[in-house]
MDAnalysis code that builds the backbone (N, CA, C; Angstrom):
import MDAnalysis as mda
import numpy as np

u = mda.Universe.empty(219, n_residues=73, atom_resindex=np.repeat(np.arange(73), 3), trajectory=True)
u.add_TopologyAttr("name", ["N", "CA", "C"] * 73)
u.add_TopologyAttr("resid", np.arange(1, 74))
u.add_TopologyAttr("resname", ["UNK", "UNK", "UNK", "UNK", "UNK", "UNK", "UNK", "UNK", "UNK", "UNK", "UNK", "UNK", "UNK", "UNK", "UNK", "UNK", "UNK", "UNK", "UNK", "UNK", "UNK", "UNK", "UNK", "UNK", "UNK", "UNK", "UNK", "UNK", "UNK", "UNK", "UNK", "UNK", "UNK", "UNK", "UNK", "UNK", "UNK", "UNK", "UNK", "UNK", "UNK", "UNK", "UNK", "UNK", "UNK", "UNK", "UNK", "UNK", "UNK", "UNK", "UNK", "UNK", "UNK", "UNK", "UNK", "UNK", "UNK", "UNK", "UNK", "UNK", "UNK", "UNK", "UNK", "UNK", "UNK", "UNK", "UNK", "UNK", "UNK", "UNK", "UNK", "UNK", "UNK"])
u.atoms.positions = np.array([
    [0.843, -1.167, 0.000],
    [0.000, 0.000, 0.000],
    [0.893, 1.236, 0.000],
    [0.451, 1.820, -0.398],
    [1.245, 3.663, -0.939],
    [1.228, 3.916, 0.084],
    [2.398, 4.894, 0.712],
    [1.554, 6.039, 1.579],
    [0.950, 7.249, 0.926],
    [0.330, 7.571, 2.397],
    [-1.070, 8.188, 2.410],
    [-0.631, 9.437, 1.532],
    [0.273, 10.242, 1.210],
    [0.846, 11.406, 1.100],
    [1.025, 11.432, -0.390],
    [1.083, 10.404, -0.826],
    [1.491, 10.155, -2.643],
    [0.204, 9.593, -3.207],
    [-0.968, 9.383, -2.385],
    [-2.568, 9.080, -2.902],
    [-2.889, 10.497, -2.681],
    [-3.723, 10.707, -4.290],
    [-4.281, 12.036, -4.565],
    [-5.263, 12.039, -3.474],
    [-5.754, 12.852, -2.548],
    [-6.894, 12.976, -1.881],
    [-8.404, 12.834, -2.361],
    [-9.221, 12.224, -1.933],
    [-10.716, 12.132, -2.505],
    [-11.242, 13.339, -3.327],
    [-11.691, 13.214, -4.203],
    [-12.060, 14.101, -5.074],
    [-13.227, 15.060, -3.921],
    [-14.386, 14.450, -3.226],
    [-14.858, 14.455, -2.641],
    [-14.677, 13.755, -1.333],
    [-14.032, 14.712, 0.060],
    [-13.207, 14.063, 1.127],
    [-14.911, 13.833, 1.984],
    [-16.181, 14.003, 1.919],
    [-17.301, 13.902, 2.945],
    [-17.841, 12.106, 2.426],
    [-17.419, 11.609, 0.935],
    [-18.187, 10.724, 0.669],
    [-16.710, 9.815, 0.273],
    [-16.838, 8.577, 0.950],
    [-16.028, 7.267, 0.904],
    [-16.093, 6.562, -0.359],
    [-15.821, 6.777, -1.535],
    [-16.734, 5.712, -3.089],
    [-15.875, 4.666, -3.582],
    [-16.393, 3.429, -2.707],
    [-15.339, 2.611, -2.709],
    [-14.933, 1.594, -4.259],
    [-15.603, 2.554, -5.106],
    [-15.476, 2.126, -7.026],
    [-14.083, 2.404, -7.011],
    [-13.730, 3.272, -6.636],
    [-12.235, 4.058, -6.899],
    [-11.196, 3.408, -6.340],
    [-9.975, 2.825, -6.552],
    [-9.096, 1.780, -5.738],
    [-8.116, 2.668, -5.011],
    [-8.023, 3.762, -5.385],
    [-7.118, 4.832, -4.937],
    [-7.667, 5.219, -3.513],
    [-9.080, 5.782, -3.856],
    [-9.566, 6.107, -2.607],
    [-9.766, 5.153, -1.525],
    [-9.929, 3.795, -2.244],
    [-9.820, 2.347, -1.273],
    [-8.500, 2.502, -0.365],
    [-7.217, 2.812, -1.058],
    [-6.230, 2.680, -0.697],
    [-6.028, 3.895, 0.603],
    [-6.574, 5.072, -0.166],
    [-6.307, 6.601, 0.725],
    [-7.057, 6.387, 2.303],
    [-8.253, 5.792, 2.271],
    [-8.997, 5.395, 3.653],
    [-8.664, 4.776, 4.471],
    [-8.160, 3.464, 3.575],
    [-7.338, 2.780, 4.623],
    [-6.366, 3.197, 5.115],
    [-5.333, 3.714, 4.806],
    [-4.420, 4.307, 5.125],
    [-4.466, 5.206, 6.275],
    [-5.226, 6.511, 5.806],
    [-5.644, 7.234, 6.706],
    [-6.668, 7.077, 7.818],
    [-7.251, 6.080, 7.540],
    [-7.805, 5.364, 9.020],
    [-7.755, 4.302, 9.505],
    [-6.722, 3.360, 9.610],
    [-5.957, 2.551, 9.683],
    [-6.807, 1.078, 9.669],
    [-7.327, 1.029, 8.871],
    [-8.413, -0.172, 9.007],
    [-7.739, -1.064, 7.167],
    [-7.841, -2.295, 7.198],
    [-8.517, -2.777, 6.036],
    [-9.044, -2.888, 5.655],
    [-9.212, -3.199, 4.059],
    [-9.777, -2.789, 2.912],
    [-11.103, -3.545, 3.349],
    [-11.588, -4.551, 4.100],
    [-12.565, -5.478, 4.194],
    [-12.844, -4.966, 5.448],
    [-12.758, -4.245, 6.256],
    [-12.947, -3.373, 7.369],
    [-13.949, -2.117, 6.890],
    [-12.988, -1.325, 5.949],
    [-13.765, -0.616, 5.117],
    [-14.980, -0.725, 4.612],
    [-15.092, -2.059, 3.881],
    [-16.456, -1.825, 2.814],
    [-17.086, -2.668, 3.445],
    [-16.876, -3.434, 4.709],
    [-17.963, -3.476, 5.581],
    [-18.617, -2.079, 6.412],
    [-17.849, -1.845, 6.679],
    [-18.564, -0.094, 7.536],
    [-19.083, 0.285, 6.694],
    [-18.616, 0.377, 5.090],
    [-19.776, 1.520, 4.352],
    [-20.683, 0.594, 3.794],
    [-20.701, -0.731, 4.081],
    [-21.995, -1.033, 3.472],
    [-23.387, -1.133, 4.775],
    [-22.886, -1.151, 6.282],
    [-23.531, -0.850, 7.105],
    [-23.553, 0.662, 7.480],
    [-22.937, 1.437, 7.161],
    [-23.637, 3.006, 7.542],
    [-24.214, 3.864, 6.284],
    [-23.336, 3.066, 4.876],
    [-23.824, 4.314, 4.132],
    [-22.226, 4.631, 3.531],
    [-22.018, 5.902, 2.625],
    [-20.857, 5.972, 1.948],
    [-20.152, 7.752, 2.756],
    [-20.990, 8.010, 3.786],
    [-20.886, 9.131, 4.255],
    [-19.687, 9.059, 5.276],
    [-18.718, 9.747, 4.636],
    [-17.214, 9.630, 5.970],
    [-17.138, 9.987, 6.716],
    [-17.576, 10.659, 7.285],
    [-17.830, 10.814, 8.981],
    [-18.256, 9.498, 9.980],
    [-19.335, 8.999, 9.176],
    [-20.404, 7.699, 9.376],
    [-19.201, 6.615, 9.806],
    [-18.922, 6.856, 8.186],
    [-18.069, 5.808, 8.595],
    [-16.852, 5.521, 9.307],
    [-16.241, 6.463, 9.582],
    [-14.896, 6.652, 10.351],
    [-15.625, 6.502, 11.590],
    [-16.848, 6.799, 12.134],
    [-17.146, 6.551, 13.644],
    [-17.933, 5.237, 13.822],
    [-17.854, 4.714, 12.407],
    [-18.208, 3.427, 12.920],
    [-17.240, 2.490, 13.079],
    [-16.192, 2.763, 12.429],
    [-15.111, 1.893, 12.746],
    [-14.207, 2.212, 13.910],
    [-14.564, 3.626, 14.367],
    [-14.132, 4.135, 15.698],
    [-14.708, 2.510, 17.017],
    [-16.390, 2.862, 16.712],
    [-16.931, 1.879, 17.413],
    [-17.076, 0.659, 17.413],
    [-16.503, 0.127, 16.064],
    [-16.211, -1.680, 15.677],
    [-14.755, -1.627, 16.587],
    [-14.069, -0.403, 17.261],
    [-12.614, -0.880, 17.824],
    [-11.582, -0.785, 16.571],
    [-12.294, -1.179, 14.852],
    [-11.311, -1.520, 13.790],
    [-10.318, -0.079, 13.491],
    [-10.636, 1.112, 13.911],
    [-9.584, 2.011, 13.569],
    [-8.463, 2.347, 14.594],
    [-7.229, 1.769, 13.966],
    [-5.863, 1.853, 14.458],
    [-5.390, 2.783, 15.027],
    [-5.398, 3.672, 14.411],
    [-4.722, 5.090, 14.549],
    [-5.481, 6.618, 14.607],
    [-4.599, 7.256, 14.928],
    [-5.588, 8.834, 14.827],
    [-5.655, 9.118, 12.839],
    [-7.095, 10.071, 13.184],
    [-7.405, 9.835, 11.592],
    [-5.984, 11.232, 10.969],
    [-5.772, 10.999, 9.681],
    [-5.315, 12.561, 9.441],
    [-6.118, 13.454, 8.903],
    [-6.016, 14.915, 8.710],
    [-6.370, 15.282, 8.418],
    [-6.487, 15.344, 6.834],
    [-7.797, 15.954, 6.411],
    [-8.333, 15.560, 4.736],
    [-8.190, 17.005, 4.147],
    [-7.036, 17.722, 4.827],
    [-6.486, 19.140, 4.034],
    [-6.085, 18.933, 2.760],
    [-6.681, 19.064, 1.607],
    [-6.054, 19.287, 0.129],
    [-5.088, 19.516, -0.047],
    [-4.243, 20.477, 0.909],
    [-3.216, 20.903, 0.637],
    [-1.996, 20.488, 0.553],
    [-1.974, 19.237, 1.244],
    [-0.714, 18.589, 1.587],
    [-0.367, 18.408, 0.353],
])
């Protein structure tokens, strides 16, 4: 997996669209879960990233502190 810093940021950082393998890659990363971690949370909350980052807060599955989704980096 890339790091997080050399994956273009979500085109749209509020919605998770797990079609995109990049953004598959950028989520995980930045919220330290796997890829099957992932598209279980968004298929139980929805594709909304907030949703889902606090649901994997509450599955225990997120590792690490999230980073921030500043464009700018």
């Amino acid at each position: 997996m890339a790091d997080v810093r050399t994956i273009p940021v979500p085109a749209d950082p509020t919605v998770v669209d797990i079609h995109e393998r990049v953004e598959i890659e950028y989520r995980c990363k930045e919220w330290g879960c796997t890829e099957a971690e992932l598209l279980a949370a968004v298929a139980a909350v929805g594709a909304d990233a907030p949703k889902v980052e606090a649901h994997l807060i509450n599955q225990g599955q997120q590792r690490k502190a999230p980073l921030s989704l500043d464009s700018s980096r």
